[in-house]
Backbone as CSV, one residue per row, in Angstrom:
resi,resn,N_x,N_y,N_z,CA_x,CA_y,CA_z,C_x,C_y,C_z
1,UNK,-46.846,18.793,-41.551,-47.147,18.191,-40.258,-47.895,16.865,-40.426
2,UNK,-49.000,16.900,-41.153,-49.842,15.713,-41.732,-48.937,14.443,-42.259
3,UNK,-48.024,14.608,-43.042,-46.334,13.887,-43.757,-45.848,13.483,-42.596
4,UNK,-45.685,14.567,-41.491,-44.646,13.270,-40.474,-45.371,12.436,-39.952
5,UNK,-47.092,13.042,-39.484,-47.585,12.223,-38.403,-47.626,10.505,-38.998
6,UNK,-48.227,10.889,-40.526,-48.199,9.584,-41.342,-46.888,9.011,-41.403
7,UNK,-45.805,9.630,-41.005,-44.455,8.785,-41.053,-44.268,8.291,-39.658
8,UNK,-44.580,8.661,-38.981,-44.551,8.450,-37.415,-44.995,6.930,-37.624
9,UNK,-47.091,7.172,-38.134,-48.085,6.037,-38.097,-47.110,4.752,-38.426
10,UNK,-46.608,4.871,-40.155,-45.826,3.896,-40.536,-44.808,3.353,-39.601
11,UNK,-43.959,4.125,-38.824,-42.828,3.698,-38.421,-43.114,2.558,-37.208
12,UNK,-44.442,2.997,-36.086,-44.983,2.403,-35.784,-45.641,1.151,-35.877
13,UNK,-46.299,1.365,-37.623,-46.404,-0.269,-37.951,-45.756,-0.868,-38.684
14,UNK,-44.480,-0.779,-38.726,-43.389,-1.514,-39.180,-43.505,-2.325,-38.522
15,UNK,-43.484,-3.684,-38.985,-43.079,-4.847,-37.623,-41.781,-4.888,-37.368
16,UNK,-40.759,-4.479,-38.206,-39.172,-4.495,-38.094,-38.740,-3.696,-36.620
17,UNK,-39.736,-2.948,-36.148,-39.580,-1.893,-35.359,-40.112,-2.695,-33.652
18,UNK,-40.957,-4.029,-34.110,-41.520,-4.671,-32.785,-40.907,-5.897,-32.534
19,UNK,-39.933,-6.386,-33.130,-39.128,-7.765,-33.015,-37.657,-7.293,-32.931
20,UNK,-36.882,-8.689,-32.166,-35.596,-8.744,-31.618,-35.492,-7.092,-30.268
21,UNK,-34.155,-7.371,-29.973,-33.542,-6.738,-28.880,-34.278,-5.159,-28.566
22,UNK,-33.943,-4.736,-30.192,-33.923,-2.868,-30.721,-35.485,-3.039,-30.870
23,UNK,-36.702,-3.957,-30.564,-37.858,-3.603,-31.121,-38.141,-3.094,-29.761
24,UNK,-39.578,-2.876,-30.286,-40.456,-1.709,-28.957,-40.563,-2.529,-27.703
25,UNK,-41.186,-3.948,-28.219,-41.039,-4.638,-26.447,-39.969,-4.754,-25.992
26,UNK,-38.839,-4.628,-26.634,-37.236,-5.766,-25.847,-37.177,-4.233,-25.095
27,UNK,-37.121,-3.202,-25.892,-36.608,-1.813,-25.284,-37.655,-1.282,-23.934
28,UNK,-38.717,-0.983,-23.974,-39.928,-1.021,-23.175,-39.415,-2.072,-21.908
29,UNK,-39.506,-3.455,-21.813,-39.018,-4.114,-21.093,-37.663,-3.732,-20.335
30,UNK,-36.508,-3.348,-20.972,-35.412,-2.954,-20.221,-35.897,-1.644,-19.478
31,UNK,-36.724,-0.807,-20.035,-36.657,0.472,-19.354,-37.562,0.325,-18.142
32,UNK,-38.352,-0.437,-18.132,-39.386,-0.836,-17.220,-38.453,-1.589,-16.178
33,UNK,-37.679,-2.486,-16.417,-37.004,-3.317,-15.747,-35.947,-2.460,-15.112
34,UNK,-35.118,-1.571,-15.269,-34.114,-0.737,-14.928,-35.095,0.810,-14.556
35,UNK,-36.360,0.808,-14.618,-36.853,1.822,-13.779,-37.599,1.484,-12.181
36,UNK,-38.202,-0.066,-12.651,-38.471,-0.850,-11.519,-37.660,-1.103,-10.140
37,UNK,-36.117,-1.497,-10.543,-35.368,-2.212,-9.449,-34.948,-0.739,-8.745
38,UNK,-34.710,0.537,-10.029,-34.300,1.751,-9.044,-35.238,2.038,-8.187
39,UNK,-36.308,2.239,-8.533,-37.650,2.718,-7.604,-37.304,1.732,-6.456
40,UNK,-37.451,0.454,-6.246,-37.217,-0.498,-5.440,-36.470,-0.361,-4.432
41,UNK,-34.978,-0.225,-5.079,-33.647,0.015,-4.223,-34.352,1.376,-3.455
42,UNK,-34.284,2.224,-4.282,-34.795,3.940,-3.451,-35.487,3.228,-2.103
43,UNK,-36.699,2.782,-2.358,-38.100,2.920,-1.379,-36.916,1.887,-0.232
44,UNK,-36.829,0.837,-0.642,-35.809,0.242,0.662,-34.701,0.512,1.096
45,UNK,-33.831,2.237,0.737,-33.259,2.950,1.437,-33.668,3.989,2.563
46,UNK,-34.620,4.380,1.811,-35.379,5.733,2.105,-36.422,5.515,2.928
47,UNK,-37.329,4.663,2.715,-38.326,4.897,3.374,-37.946,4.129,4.898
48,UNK,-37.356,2.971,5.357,-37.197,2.821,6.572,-36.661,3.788,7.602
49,UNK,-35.721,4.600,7.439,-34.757,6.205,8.069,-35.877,6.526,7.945
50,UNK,-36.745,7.192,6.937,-37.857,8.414,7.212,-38.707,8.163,7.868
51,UNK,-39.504,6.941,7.770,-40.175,6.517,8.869,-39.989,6.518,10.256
52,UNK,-38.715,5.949,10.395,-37.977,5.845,11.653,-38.235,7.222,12.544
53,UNK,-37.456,8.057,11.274,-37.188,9.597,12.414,-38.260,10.428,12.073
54,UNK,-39.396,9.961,11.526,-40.917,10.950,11.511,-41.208,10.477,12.731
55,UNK,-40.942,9.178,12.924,-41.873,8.327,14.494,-41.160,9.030,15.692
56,UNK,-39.765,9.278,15.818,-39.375,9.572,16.605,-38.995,11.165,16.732
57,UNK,-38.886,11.677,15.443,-39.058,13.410,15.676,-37.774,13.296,16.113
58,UNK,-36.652,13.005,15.099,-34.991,13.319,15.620,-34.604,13.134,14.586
59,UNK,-33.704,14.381,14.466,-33.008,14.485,13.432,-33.236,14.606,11.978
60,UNK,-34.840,14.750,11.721,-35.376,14.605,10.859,-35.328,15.492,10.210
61,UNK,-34.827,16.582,10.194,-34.544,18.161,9.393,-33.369,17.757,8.555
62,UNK,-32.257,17.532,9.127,-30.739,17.685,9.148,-30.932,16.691,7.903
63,UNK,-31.429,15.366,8.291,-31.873,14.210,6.943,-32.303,14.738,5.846
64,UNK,-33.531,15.285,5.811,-34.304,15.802,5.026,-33.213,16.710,4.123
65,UNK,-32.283,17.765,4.750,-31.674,18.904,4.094,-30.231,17.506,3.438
66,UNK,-30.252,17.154,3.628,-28.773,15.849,3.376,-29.494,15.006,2.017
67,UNK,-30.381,14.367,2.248,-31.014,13.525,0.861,-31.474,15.199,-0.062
68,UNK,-32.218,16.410,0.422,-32.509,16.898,-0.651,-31.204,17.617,-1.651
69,UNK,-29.955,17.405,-0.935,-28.579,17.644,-1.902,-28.629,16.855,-3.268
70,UNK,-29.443,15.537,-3.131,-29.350,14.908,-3.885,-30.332,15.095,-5.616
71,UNK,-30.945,16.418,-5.083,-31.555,16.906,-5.917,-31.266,17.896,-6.913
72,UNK,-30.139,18.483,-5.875,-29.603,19.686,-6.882,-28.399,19.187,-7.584
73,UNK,-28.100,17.928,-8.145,-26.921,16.959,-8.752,-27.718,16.792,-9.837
74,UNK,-27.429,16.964,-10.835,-28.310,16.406,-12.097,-27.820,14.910,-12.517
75,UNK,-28.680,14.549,-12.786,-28.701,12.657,-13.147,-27.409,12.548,-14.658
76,UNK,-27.838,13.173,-15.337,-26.941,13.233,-16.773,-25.422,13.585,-15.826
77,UNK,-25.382,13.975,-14.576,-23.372,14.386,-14.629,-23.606,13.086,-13.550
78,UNK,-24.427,12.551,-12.785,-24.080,11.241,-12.369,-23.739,10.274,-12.827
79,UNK,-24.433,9.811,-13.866,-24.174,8.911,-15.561,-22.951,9.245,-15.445
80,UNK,-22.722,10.313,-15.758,-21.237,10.397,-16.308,-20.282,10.325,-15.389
81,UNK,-20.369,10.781,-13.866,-19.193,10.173,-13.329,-19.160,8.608,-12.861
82,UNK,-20.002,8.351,-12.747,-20.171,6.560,-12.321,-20.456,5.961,-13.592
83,UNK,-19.922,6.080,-14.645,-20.224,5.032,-16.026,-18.474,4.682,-15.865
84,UNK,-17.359,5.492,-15.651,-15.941,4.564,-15.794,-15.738,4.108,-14.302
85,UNK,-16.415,4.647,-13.459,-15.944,3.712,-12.161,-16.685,2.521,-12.114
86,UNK,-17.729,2.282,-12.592,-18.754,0.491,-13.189,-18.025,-0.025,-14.232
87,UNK,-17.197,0.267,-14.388,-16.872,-0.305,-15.184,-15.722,-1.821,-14.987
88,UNK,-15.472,-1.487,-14.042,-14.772,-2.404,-13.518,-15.965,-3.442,-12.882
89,UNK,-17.233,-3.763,-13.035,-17.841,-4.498,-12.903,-17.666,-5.684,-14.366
90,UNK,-18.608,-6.888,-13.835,-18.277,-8.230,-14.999,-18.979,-7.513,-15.840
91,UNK,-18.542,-7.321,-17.308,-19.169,-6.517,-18.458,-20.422,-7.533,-18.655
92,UNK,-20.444,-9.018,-18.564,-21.523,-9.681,-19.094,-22.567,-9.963,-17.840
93,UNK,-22.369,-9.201,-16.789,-23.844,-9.401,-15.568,-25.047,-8.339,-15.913
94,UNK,-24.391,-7.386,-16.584,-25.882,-6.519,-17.161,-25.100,-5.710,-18.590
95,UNK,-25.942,-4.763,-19.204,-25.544,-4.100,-20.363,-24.912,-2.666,-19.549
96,UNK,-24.099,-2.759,-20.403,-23.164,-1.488,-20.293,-23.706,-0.121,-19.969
97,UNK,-23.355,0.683,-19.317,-24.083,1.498,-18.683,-24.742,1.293,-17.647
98,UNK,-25.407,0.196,-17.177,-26.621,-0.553,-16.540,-26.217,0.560,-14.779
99,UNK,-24.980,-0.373,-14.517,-24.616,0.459,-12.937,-25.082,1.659,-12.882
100,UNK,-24.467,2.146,-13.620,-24.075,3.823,-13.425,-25.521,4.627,-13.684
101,UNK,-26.521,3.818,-14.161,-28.045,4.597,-14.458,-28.726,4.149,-13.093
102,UNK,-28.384,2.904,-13.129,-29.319,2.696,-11.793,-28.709,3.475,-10.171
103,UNK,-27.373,3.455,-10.421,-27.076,4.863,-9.564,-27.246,5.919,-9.135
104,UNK,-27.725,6.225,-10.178,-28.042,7.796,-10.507,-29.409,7.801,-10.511
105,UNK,-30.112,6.613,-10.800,-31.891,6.614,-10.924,-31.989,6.694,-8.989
106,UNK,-31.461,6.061,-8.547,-31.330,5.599,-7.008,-31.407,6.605,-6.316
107,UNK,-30.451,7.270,-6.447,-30.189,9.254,-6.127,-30.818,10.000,-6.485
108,UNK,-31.950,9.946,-7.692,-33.173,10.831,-8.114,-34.130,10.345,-7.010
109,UNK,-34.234,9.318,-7.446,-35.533,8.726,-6.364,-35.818,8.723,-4.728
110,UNK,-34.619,8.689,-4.415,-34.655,8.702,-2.537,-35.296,10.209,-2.436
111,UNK,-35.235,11.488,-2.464,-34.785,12.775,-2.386,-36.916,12.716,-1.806
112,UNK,-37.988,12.643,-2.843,-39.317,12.503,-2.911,-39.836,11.334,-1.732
113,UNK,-38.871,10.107,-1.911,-39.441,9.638,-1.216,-39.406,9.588,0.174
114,UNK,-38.144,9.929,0.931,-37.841,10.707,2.080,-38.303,11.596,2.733
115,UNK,-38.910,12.438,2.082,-39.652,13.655,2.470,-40.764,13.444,2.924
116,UNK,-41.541,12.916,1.974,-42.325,12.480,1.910,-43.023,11.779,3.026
117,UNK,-42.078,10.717,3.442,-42.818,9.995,4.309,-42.326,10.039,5.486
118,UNK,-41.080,10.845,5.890,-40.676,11.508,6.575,-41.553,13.006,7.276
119,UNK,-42.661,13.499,6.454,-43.397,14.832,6.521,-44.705,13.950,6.928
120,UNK,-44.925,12.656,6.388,-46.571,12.240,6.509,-46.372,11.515,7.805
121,UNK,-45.233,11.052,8.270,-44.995,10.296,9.675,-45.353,11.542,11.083
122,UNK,-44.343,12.380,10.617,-43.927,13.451,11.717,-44.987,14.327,11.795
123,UNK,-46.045,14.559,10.448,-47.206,15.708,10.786,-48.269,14.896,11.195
124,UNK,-48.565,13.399,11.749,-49.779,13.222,12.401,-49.742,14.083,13.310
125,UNK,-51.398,14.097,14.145,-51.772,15.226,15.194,-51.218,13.738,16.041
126,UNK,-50.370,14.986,17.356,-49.937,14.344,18.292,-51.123,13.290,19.589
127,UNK,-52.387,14.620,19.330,-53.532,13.941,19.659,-53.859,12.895,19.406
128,UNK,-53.712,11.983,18.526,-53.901,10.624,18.293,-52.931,9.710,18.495
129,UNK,-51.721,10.268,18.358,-50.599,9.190,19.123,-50.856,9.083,20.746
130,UNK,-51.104,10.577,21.056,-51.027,10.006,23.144,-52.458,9.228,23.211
131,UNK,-53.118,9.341,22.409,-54.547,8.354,22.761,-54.377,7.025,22.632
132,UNK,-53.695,7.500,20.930,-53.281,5.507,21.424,-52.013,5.162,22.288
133,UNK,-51.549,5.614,22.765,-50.673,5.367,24.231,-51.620,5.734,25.182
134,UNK,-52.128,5.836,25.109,-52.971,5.807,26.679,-53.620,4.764,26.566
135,UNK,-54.432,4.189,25.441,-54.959,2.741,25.436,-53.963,1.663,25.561
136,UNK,-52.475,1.842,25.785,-51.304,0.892,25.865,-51.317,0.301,25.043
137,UNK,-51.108,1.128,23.692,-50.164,0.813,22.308,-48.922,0.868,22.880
138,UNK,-48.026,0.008,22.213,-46.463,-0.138,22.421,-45.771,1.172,21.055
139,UNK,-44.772,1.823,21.267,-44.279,2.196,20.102,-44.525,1.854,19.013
140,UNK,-44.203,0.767,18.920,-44.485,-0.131,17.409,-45.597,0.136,16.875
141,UNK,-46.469,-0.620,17.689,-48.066,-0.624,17.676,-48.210,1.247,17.298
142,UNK,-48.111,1.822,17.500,-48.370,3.407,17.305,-48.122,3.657,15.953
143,UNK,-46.932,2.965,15.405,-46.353,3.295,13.882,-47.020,2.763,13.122
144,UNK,-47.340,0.885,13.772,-47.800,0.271,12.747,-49.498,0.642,12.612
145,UNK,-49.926,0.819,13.461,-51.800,0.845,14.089,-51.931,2.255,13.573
146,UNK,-51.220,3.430,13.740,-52.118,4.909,13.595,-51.092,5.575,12.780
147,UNK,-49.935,5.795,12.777,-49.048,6.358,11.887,-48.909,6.490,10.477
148,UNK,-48.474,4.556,10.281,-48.728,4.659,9.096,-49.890,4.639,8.624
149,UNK,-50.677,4.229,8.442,-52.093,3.950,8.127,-52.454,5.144,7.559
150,UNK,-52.255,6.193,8.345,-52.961,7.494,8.380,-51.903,8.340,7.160
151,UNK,-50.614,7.932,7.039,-49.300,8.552,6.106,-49.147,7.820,5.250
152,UNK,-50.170,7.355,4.648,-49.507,6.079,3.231,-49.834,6.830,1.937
153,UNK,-51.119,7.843,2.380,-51.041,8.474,1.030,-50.371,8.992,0.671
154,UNK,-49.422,9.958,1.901,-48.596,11.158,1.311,-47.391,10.022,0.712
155,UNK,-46.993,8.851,1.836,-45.772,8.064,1.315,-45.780,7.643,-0.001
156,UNK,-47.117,6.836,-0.477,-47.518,6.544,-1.825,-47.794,7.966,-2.861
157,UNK,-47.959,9.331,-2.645,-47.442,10.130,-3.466,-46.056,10.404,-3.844
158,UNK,-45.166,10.541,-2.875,-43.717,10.549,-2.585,-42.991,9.255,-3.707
159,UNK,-43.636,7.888,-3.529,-43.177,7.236,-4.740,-43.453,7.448,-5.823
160,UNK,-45.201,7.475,-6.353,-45.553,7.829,-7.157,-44.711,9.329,-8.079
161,UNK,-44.382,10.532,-7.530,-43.617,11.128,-7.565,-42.023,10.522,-8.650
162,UNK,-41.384,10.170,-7.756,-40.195,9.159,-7.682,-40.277,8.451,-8.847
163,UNK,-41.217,7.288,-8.898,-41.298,6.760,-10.459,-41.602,7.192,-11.258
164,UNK,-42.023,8.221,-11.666,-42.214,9.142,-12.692,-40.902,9.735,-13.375
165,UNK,-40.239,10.715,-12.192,-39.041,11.019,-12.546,-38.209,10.062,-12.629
166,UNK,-38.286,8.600,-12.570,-37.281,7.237,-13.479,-37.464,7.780,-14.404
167,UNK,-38.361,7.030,-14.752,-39.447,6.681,-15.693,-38.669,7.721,-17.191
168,UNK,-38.825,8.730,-16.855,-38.343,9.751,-17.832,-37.271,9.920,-18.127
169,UNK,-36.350,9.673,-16.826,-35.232,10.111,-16.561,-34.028,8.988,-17.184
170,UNK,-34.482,7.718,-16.676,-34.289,6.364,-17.601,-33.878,6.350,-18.939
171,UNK,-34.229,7.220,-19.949,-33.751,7.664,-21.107,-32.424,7.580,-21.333
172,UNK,-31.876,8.418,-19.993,-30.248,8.840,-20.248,-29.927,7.776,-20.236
173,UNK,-29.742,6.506,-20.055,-29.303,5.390,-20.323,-29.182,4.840,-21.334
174,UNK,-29.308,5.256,-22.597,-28.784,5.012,-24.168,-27.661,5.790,-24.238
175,UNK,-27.424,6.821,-23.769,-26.621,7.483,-23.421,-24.975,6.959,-23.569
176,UNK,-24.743,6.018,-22.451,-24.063,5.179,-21.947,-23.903,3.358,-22.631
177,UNK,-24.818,3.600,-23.111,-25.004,1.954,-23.690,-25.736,0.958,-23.647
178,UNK,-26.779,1.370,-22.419,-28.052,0.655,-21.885,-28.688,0.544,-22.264
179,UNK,-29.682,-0.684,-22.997,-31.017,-0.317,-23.850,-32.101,0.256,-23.054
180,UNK,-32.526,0.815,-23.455,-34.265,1.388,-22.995,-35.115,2.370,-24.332
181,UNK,-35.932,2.701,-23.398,-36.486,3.541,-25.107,-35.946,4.731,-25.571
182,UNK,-35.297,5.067,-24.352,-34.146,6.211,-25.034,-33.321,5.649,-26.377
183,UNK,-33.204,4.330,-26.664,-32.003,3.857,-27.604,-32.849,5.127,-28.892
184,UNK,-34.218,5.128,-29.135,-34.269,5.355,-30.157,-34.182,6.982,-30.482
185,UNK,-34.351,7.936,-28.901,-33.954,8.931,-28.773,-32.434,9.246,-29.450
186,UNK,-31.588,8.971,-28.611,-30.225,8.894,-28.960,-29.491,8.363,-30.621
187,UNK,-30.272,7.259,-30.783,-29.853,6.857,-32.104,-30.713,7.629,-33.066
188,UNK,-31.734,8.241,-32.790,-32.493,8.858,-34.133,-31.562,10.170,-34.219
189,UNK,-31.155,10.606,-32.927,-30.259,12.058,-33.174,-29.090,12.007,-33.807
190,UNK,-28.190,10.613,-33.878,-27.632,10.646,-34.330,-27.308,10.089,-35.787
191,UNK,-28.603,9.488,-36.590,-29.208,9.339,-37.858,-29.641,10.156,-38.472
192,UNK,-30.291,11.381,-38.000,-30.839,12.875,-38.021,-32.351,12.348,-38.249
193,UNK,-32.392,11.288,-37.635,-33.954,10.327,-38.221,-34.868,11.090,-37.246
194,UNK,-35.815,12.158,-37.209,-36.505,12.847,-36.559,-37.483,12.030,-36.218
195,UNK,-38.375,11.188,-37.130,-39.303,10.159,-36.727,-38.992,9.368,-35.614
196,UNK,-37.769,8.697,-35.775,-37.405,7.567,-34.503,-37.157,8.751,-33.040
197,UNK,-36.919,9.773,-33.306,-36.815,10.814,-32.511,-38.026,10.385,-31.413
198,UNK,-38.868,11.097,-32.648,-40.410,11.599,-32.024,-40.849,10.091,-31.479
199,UNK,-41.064,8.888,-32.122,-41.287,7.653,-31.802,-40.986,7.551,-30.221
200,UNK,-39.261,7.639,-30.069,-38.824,7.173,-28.845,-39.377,8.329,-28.146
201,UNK,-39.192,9.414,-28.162,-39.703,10.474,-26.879,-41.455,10.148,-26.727
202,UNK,-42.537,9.738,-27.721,-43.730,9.736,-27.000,-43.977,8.045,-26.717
203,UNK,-43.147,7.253,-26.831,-43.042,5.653,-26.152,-42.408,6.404,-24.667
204,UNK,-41.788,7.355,-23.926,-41.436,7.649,-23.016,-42.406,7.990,-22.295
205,UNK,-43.067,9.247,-22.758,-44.644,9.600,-22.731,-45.416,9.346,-21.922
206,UNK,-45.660,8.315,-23.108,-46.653,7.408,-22.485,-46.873,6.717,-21.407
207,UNK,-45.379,6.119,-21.318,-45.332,5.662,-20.319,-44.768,6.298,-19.172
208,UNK,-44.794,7.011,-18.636,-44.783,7.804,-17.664,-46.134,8.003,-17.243
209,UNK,-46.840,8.810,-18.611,-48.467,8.754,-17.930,-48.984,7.935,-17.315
210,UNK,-48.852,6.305,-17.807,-49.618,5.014,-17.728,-48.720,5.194,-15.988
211,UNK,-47.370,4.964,-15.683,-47.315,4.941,-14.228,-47.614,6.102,-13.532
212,UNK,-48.066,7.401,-13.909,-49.034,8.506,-12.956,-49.895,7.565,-12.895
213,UNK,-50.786,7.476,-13.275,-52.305,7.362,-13.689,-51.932,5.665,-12.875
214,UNK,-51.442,4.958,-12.830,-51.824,3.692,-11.794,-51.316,3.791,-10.664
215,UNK,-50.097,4.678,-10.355,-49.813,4.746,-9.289,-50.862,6.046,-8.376
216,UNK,-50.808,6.805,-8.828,-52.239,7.179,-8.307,-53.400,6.858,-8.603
217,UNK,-53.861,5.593,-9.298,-55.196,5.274,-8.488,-54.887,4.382,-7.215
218,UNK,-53.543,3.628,-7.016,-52.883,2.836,-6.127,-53.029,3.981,-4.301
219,UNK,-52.624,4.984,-4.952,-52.730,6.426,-4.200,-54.017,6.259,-3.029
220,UNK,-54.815,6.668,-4.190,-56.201,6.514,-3.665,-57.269,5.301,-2.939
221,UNK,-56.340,4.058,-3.531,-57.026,2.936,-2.585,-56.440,2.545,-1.192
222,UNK,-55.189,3.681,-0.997,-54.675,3.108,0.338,-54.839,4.288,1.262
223,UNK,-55.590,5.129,0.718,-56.405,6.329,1.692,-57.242,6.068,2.664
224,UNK,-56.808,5.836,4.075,-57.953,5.151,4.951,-59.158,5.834,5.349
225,UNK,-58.943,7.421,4.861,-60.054,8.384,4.951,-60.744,8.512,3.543
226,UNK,-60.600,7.790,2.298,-61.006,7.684,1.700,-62.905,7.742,1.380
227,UNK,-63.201,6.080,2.483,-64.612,5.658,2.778,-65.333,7.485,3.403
228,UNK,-64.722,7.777,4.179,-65.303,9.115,4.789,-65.345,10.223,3.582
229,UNK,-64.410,10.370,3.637,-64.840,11.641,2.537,-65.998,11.596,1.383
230,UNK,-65.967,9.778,0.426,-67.087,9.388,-0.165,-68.471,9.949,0.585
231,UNK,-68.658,9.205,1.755,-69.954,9.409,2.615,-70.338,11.208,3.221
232,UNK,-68.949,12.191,3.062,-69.634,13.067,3.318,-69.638,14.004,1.656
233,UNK,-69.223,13.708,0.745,-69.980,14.110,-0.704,-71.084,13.201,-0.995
């Protein structure tokens, strides 16, 4: 055990392992970059509908049961059916595979964030919406003034959530042809190189932790009950 960790250490400080395309930043960077735009796309599908029909209390079940289908689809048979239908995209506008992960990252991600802010819209106490309509808030004013305000944590868990499962999930994209830090997953399995194994799965790790751990402290600064709860501990 002591033998690999020291082979691990080395492999790590190889510099061969931190320069060009295949090194740790070029790969890190793509996976970050192709976990980023999915999270992105998701939140600007998802979250306007959930918002919408938490505010208005319609139809918001039927939604909810429709995006959570999208959960019981596993990402690895999405890859695989949308990697030959992208393909008919320009091979040189992104790396191979690229579509068909961010597809499938897109379809992981809506499912959390829907709910989510779809459940933190629709469970304010109704008591505070007719108050602020009785002070002649407009609709809007209700969503934008007391709704959200009061639902950003659960919404900002719901992403937080969401980028995580990229984040990890992002892997399968060596898979297909895409760089990320999966390349070294995939290529160590098929070298029988157990080190580059272990390398690429805790560069995944890690970073997953590093986006828990900022997206929930992000969590916590947009808690407007935050100041209160401080003052009554």
């Amino acid at each position: 055990m002591i033998d690999f960790l020291g082979q691990v250490w080395d492999w790590f400080g190889d510099p061969a392992n931190w320069t060009g395309n295949r090194g740790l930043p070029g790969l890190l960077r793509s996976h970050v970059f192709l976990s980023a735009v999915s999270v992105a796309t998701a939140a600007v599908v998802a979250l306007p509908v959930a918002v919408w029909l938490g505010h208005t209390r319609r139809g918001g079940a039927l939604a909810v049961s429709l995006v959570n289908v999208g959960r019981a689809i596993p990402s690895f048979g999405l890859i695989g059916v949308f990697f030959p239908l992208t393909l008919m995209f320009e091979p040189t506008s992104r790396p191979l595979g690229f579509w068909a992960t961010f597809i499938a990252m897109v379809a992981l991600a809506m499912p959390p964030m829907f709910v989510n802010a779809y459940t933190g819209i629709r469970e304010i106490d109704p008591a505070l919406t007719e108050a602020a309509r009785g002070m002649g808030m407009t609709g809007r004013q209700v969503l934008t003034g007391v709704e959200l305000p009061l639902a950003l944590p659960l919404v900002m868990a719901g992403i937080r959530n969401a980028a995580v499962a990229v984040v990890a999930t992002v892997t399968l994209s060596a898979w297909v042809g895409c760089s990320s830090l999966g390349t070294y997953v995939f290529v160590g399995f098929a070298q029988r190189d157990r080190v580059m194994v272990f390398a690429g799965g805790l560069a995944v790790a890690l970073l997953s932790i590093v986006t828990e751990l900022t997206l929930g402290g992000v969590e916590r600064l947009v808690d407007p009950l935050r100041p209160m709860r401080r003052r009554r501990r």
